[in-house]
C-alpha positions in Angstrom: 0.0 0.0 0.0 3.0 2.8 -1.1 1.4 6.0 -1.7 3.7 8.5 -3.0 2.8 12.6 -3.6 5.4 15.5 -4.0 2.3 18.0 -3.7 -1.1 18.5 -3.4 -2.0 18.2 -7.0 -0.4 15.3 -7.7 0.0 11.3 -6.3 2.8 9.7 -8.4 2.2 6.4 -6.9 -1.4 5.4 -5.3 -2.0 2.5 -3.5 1.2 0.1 -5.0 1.0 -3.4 -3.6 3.2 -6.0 -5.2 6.0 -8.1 -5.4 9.2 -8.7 -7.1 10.2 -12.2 -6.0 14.2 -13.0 -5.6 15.9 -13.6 -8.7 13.6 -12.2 -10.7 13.3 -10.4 -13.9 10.6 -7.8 -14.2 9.6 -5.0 -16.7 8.2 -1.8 -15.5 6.2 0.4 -17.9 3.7 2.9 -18.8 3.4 6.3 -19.9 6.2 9.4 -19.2 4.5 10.2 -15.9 3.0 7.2 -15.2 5.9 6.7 -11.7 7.7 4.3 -13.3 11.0 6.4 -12.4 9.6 7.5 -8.7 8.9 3.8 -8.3 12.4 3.0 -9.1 13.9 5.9 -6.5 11.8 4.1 -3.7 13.6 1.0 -4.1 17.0 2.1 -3.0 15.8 4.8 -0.8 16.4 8.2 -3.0 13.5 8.8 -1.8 10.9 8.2 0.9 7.3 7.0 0.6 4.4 9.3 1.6 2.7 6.0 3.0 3.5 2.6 3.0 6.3 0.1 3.7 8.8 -0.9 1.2 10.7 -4.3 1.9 14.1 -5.1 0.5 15.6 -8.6 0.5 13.0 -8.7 3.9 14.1 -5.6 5.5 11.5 -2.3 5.6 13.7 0.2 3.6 11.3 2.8 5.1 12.3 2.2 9.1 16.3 1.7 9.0 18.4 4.7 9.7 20.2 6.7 7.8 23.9 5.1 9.2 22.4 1.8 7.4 21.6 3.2 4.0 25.0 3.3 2.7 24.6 -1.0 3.1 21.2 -0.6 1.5 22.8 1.1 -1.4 25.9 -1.1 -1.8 23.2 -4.3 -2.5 21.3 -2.3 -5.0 22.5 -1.7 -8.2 21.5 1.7 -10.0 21.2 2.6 -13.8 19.6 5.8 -14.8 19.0 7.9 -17.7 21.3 11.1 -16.3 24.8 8.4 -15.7 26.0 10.6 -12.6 29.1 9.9 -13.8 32.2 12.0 -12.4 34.0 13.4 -15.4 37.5 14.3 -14.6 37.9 10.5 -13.6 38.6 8.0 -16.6 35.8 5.5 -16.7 38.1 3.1 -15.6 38.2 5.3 -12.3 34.3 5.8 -12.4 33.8 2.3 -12.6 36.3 1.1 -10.1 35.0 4.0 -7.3 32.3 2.1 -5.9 35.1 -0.4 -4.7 37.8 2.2 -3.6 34.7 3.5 -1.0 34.7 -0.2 0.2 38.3 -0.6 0.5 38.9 -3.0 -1.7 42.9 -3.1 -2.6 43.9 -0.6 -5.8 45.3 -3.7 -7.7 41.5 -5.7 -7.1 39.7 -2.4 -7.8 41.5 -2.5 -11.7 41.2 -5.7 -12.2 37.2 -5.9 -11.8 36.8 -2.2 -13.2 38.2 -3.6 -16.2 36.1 -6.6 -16.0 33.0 -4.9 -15.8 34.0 -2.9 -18.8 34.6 -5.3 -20.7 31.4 -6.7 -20.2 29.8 -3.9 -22.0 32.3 -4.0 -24.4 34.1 -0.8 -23.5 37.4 -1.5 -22.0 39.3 -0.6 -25.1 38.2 3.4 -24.0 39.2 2.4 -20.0 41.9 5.5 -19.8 38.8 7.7 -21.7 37.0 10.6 -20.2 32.9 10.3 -20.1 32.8 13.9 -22.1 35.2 11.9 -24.5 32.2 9.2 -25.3 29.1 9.3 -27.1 25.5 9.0 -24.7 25.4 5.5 -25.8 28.8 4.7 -24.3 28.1 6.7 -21.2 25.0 4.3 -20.7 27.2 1.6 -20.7 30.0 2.8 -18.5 26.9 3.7 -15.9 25.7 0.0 -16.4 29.6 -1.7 -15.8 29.4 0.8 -12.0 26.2 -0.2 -11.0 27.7 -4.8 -11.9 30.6 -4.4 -10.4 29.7 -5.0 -6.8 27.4 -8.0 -8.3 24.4 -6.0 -6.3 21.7 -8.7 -5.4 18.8 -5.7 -6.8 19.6 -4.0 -10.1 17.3 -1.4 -10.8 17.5 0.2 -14.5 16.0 3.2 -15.8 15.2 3.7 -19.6 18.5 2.1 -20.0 18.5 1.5 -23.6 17.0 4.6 -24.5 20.0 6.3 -26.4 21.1 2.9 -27.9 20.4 1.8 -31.5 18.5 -1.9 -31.4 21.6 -4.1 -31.9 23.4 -2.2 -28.1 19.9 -2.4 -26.7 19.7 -6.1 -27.4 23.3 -6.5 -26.1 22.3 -4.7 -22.7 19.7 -7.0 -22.6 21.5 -10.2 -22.8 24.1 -8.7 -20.0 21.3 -7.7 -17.5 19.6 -11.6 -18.4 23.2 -13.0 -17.8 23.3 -11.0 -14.3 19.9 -11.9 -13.4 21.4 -15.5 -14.2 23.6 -15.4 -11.8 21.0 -14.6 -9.2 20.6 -10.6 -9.1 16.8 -9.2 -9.0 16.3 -7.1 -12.0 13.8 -4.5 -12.7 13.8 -2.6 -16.2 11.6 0.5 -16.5 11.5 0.9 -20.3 8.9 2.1 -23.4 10.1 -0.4 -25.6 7.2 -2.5 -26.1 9.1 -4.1 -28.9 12.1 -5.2 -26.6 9.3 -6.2 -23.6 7.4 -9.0 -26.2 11.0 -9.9 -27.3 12.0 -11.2 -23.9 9.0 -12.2 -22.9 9.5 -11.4 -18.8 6.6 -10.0 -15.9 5.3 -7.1 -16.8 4.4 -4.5 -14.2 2.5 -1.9 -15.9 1.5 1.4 -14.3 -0.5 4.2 -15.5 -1.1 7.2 -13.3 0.5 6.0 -10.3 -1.3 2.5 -10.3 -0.5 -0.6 -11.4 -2.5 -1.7 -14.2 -0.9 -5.3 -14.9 1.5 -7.3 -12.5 
């Protein structure tokens, strides 16, 4: 029952009750203002519900303090459409910070950085700057940050929306071969082409309710 308003006009999210199950691979669609992307902000606590409890792996996202949301955020993986990437660090170093806030050692940081990058077939550009890259390749580099700590939630937003059909697909199969290995994965996306192609739930929201799900 997660109700979600940012003013008195209007409720981006009314009365949501559902459930992703582990291991998962879900769909999330509907119109531009349907709260597809406010739906997505919930689930890793960017922001707050106006009502309602949100549970994570079993844990009410809503109730645990603020010390434990930096754990919270290290399980989730995040893709979305602006790439909050840091541009005077290569995207070898963009990729690789996520594990130099955890401590891991410099030498383990490169190696899965590159890893990661190569997965989205990118780490021939590892020593590039993101303003050096095209939108499509930005995506990408966003996607390799939010694998790289193998996050047991990966949420995506519209992340295929500045690729041409033959990148999209590829994303696709990576976020299929993640979910493979066990990671929840939830895709908010207009592509109703690429949605019949993979033939995964379907969570469809219109207005802040779920239609189908």
């Amino acid at each position: 029952h997660v109700y979600k308003q940012y003013d008195r006009e209007s409720m981006a999210l009314s009365d949501v009750t559902l459930e992703v199950k582990k291991g998962e691979f879900c769909f999330l669609t509907g119109p531009s203002g349907a709260g597809k992307t406010t739906f997505l902000k919930l689930g890793f606590r960017e922001e707050l519900p106006t009502q309602g409890q949100i549970l994570v792996g079993g844990r009410n996202i809503t109730a645990i303090p603020e010390g434990q949301i930096p754990a919270l955020r290290r399980s989730v993986g995040v893709v979305f459409q602006d790439f909050k990437l840091l541009k005077r660090k290569t995207i070898l170093e963009n990729v690789a910070f996520v594990l130099r806030i955890l401590g891991v050692q410099p030498r383990e940081q490169k190696r899965r950085a590159f890893a990661a990058l190569k997965a989205v077939g990118l780490h021939h550009k590892m020593h590039a700057y993101p303003l050096q890259l095209s939108g499509g390749e930005q995506q990408r580099v966003a996607i390799a940050r939010a694998l790289i700590n193998e996050p047991m939630l990966l949420l995506a937003d519209e992340p295929t929306g500045n690729l041409d059909p033959d990148m999209a697909q590829e994303i696709m199969t990576l976020f299929q071969d993640v979910n493979a290995r066990g990671t929840t994965v939830l895709v908010a996306t207009h592509d109703r082409e690429m949605i019949q192609r993979m033939g995964k739930r379907v969570i469809a929201l219109e207005r802040g309710r779920v239609m189908m799900g």
